[in-house]
Each structure stands twice: as structure tokens, then as C-alpha cells.
C-alpha atoms as one frame of an Amber mdcrd trajectory, in Angstrom:
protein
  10.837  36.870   6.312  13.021  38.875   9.080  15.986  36.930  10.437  18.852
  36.971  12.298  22.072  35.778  10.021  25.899  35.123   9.991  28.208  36.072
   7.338  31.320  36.580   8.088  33.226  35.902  11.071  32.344  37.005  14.945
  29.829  39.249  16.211  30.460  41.464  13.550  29.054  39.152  10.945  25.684
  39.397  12.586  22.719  40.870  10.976  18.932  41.437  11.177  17.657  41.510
   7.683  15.670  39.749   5.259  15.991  36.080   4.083  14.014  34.216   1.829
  10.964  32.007   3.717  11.983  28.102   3.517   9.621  25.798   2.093   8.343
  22.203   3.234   9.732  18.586   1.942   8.674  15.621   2.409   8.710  14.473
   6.441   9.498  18.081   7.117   7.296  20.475   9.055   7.050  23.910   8.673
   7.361  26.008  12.142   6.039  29.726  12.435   8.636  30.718  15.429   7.381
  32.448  18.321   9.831  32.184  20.562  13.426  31.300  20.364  16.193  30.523
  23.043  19.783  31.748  23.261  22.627  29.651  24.403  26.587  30.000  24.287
  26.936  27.919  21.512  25.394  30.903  19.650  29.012  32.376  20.532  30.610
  29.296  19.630  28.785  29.203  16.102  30.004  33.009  15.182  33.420  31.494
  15.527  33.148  28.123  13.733  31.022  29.540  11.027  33.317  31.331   8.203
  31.797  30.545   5.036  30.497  33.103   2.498  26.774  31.240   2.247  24.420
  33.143   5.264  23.326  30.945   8.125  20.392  31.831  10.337  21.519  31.759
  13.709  19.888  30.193  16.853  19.195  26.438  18.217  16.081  26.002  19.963
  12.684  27.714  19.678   8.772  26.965  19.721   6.044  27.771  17.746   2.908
  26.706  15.931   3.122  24.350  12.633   1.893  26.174   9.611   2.042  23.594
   7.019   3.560  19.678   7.188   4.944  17.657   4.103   3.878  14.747   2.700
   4.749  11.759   5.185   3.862  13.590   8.370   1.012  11.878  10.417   2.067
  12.687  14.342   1.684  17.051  13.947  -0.504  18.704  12.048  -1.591  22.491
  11.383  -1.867  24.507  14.410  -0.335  22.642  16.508   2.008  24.045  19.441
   5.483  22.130  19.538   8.737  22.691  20.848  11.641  22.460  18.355  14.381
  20.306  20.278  18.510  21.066  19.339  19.270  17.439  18.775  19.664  16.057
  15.510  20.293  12.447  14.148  20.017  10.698  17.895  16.749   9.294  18.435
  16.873   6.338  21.398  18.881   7.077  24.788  22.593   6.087  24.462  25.888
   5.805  26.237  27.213   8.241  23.434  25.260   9.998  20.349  25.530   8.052
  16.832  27.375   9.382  13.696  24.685  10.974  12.586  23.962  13.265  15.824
  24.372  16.829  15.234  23.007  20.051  16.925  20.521  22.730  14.905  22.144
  25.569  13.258  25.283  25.445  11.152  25.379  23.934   8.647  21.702  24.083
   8.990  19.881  27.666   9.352  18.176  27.763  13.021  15.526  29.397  14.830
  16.058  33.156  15.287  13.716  33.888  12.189   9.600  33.988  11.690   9.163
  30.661  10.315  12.456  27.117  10.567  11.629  23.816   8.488  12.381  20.863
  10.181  12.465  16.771  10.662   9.123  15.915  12.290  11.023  14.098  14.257
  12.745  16.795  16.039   8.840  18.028  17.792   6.993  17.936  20.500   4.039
  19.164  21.914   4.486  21.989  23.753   3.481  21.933  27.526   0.246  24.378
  27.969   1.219  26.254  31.299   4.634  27.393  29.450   4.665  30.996  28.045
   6.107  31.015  24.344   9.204  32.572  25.550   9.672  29.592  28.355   9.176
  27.354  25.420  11.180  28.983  23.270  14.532  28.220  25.741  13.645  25.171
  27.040  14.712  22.442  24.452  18.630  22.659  24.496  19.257  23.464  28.524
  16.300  21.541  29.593  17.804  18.505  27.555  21.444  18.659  28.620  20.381
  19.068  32.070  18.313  16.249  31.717  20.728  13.656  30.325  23.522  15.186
  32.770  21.586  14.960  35.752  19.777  11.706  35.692  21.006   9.477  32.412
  24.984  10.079  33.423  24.767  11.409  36.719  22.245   9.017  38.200  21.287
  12.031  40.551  18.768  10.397  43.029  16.289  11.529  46.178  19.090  12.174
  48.873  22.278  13.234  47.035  24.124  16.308  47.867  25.041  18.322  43.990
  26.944  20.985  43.095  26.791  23.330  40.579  30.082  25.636  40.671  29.530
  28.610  38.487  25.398  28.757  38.551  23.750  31.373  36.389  23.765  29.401
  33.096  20.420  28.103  31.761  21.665  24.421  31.949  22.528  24.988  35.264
  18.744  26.590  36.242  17.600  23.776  35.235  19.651  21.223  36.812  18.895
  23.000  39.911  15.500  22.776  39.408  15.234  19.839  38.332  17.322  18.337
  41.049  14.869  19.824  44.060  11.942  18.396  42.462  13.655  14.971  43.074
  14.602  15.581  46.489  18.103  16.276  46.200  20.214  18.493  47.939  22.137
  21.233  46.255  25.360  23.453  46.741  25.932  26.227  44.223  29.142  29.076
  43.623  28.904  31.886  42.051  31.063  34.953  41.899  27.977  37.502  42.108
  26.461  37.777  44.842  23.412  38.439  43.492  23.350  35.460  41.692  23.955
  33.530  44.797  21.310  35.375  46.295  18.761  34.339  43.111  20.059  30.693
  43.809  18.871  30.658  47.089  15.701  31.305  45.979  15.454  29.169  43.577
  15.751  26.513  46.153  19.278  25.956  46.528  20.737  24.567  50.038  24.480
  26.556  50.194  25.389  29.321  47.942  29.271  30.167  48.228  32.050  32.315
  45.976  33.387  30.616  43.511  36.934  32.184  44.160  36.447  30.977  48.339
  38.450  27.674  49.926  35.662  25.176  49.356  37.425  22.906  51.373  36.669
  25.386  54.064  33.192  26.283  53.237  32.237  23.326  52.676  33.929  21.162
  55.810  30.706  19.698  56.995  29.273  18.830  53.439  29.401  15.533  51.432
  29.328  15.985  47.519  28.186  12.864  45.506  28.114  14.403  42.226  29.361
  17.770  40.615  28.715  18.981  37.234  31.293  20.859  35.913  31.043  23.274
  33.038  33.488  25.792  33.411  36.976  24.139  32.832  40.377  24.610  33.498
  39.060  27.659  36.335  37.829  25.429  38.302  38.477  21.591  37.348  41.070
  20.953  40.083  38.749  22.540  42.843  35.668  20.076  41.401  38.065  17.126
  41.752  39.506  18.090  44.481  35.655  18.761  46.858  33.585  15.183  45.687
  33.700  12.548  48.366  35.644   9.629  47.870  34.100   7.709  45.335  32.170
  10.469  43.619  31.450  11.507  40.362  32.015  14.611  38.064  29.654  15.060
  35.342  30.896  17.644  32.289  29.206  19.254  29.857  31.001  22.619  28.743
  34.054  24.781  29.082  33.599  28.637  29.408  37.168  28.971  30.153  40.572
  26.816  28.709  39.661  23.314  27.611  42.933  21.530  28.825  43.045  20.826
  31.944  45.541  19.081  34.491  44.501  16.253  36.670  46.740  14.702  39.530
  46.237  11.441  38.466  47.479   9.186  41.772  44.861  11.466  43.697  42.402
  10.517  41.103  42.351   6.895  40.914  42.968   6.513  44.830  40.279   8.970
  45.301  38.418   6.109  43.157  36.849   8.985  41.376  34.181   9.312  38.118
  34.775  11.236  35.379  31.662  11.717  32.597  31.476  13.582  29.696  27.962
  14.502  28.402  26.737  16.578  25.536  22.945  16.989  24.859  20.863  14.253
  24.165  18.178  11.714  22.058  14.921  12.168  21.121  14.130   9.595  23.450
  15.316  11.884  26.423  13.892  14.889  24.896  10.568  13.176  25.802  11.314
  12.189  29.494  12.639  15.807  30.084   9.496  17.419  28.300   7.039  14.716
  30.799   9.261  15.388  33.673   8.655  19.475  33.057   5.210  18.667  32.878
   4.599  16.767  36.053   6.712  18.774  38.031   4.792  22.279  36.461   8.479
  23.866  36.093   8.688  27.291  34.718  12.174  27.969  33.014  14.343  30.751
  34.869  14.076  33.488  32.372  16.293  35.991  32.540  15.357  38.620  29.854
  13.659  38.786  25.966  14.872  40.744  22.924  13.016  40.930  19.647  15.192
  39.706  17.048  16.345  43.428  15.988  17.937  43.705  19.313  20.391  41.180
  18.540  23.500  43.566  19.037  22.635  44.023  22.544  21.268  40.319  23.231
  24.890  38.663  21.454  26.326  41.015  24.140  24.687  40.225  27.039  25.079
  36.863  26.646  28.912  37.322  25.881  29.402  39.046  29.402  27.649  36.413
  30.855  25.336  38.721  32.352  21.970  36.368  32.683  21.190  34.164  35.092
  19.222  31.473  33.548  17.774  31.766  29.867  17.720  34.725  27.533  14.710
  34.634  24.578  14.008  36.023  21.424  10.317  36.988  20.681   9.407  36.677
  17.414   6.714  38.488  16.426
């Protein structure tokens, strides 16, 4: 079968080429890919992943089931399912177990024609979805999910915001966040993807780099969710009302940051980290898509010998919302 593989370290260790097909064990399924969805942890992965043995890349995907192993009584042949990210966490917790860990590296991922996985790790896939909206919807879709309503506790009424939006997690929380009723504030430093924020749905759209104190005089923010870092931590701290709540999931820029501690605890401010999520929430997010009939924002799709360009294009942060491999 074709793939996309790492050897190596970096970009440069990337390669489209041919890998041998996996076979089925016991409570395993087998998965022909049709779709698969790209995320920044793709970057992270070419980093982290400096071992001689070749590791399929990618995290997420969808596709039919082309053969289950013994043990498997919930998916059978021909079935559509999504392939979530989240391995080893099955009910909703306040943190993942020991055994949590996230598809691809050590384990070989999606961005190939066929993945064998835990049974456990499916679910059907929703019938309005294209492939390729399937194929990127299990890893944002469930971080948004868990940040937004298991940590965040976003309800009908509250004002968010969403400083740096163009990410796929952030798409979704946006999305998800209207379909509740809440109300939403997004920055950007495009313009254009202000602009494609508005129309999304979103309620103020202002520059990243701009005195949100300023902009934002006659606003109230609840709860922000904070996933670039040390760029912007002491602005997110320093715009939530009294009493409100930062929820963080990632860090494009430094890690470390600096917090003004006094000014923290008499701002009687939440802090809460979130990464992912269980099984358990997998299913409420898939339902919730469902009900609500939302479409990921899809940005662009590469077949899987465009990878050069796609690892690129994610790098520069061009998208807004998800980028997609088809597998054909």
C-alpha cells in the first residue's frame, strides 16, 4: 500500500512510498482510509520521532472497515466509521489515565490506504459528512469538545473568545459554541481570516496585535481558550472578567509563560489545562455534530503524494480550519 512515512528527523524525513499493508488481530479492525485529517501535532511528531524504524504519519481519518478480528461484535464489513485520536481513555475524566495516548508514534497512523485499529477507537460515521469532513473531524472536533463544554462549562449566554482563530480546534469551538447560544469574540492577525470568522457566525472579530482592553471596553469575557502561549497569555489573563476562566489546550509559540500572580488570585481567576479526550466524549461530540448538522470548516485537500506542499502549508499556518488528505 501507498503511505506517507517518517524516517529521519523533520520535514525532510518525510516520504510517499510504499509500506507493507497491516494485518488484523484479535479486537482489531481493519480500516480502508478514505480520508485523513492534518493537525499540528503532525509537526510536532516530525520532531519527537527520531528512530531508524518508519512510522506512518497522521492522527485521525475515516473510512470503511474491510475486515474485523476475532472478538469484534459492534462494526462489521462495510461499515462507515470515524477513527478517533484518543487512545487508552475510555469514560470522561478530570485528567486522562496512564494508559491514554494519541494515534501515531509509536503507532503508524492514518495517512495510508488501509490503519488497523482497537474497535474501540470507532464510530459510525455521520451520513451528511463528506469523507474529507470525516476524515478531520475526530481530533479538533474532540478537543473542542472537552475544552468547550467538559472544562469550560461554556453555556447558552456566555461571551468566548478565541484569540488566534484559524486553527481547526478553534472552527470548531466556534461552531460549536453558536449552536449553543453563546456569544463569541475572535483575533486574528489576517484580516481575511477575521473576515471568514464573521461568517462563520462570530460576534467581534479584532487584530490580535490591537489593545483589547480598548477594543473590547464594552465586552464581558467569561471564558477564553487559549492556545497560542507565551504571545498572548498575559493579554488572555489580562481581558476575562473578574472571576473568569482560561481554558488551554496548545502552544504555537514559547511554552513558558509569566503570570502576575497577585493580579491572578485577586482577579479570582481559572486556569484549565485540557488535552483531547475519552471515548466517552468522542461520542457526545460525534451526537452533538449530528444534531446540530455541522459541516467541518475545510480549508483545502491534498492526495497523499502532495505531502511536501500540505507539511508546508500547514507549517505557515496558512489554513483556516482543517486541511485533508484524500486517499484514494
Amino acid at each position: 500500500m501507498k503511505a506517507i512515512v517518517h524516517e529521519g528527523t523533520g520535514l525532510e524525513g518525510l516520504s510517499y512510498r510504499d509500506f507493507e499493508e497491516p494485518t488484523v488481530a484479535p479486537h482489531m479492525v481493519k480500516v480502508k482510509v478514505k480520508a485523513a485529517g492534518m493537525n499540528r501535532r503532525d509537526l510536532i511528531v516530525t520532531k519527537l520521532h527520531q528512530e531508524s524504524s518508519p512510522l506512518i504519519m497522521g492522527c485521525e481519518g475515516a473510512g470503511i472497515i474491510e475486515e474485523v478480528g476475532e472478538g469484534v461484535s459492534d462494526f462489521a464489513v462495510g461499515d462507515e466509521v470515524l477513527i478517533s485520536a484518543s487512545m487508552g481513555w475510555k469514560e470522561k475524566s478530570d485528567a486522562p489515565p496512564e494508559t491514554f495516548k494519541i494515534l501515531c508514534n509509536p503507532d503508524h497512523g492514518t495517512y495510508a490506504e488501509y490503519i488497523v485499529v482497537p474497535a474501540d477507537m470507532l464510530e459510525k460515521k455521520p451520513a451528511f459528512l463528506s469523507w474529507e469532513e470525516a476524515g478531520v473531524l475526530p481530533l479538533a472536533g474532540l478537543t473542542a469538545y472537552r475544552a468547550l463544554f467538559t472544562r469550560g462549562q461554556v453555556k447558552p449566554g456566555d461571551t468566548i473568545m478565541l484569540p488566534g482563530i484559524g486553527s481547526g480546534v478553534l472552527t470548531f469551538i466556534l461552531k460549536f459554541a453558536k449552536a449553543v447560544g453563546a456569544r463569541v469574540i475572535v483575533t486574528s492577525r489576517h484580516e481575511d481570516k477575521l473576515k471568514r470568522a464573521l461568517d462563520l457566525g462570530a460576534d467581534v472579530a479584532i487584530p490580535t496585535e490591537s489593545d483589547w482592553t480598548e477594543e473590547l471596553k464594552n465586552e464581558s469575557v467569561d471564558i477564553l481558550f487559549e492556545s497560542i502561549g507565551r504571545a498572548t497569555m498575559t493579554k488572555s489573563l489580562g481581558i476575562i472578567r473578574k472571576g473568569g476562566t482560561v481554558v488551554t489546550f496548545g502552544a504555537t509559540t514559547e511554552d513558558q509563560v509569566n503570570i502576575d500572580i497577585r493580579q491572578f488570585f485577586y482577579g479570582q481567576y481559572n486556569l484549565l489545562g485540557t488535552t483531547l479526550g475519552s471515548h466517552e466524549e468522542f461520542k457526545e461530540m460525534v451526537a452533538f455534530v449530528e444534531k446540530h448538522q455541522i459541516h467541518p470548516m475545510l480549508d483545502r485537500s491534498f492526495s497523499l503524494s502532495e505531502y511536501k506542499e500540505a507539511f508546508e502549508y500547514l507549517r505557515d499556518s496558512k489554513n483556516f480550519g482543517k486541511l485533508a488528505f484524500k486517499v484514494d
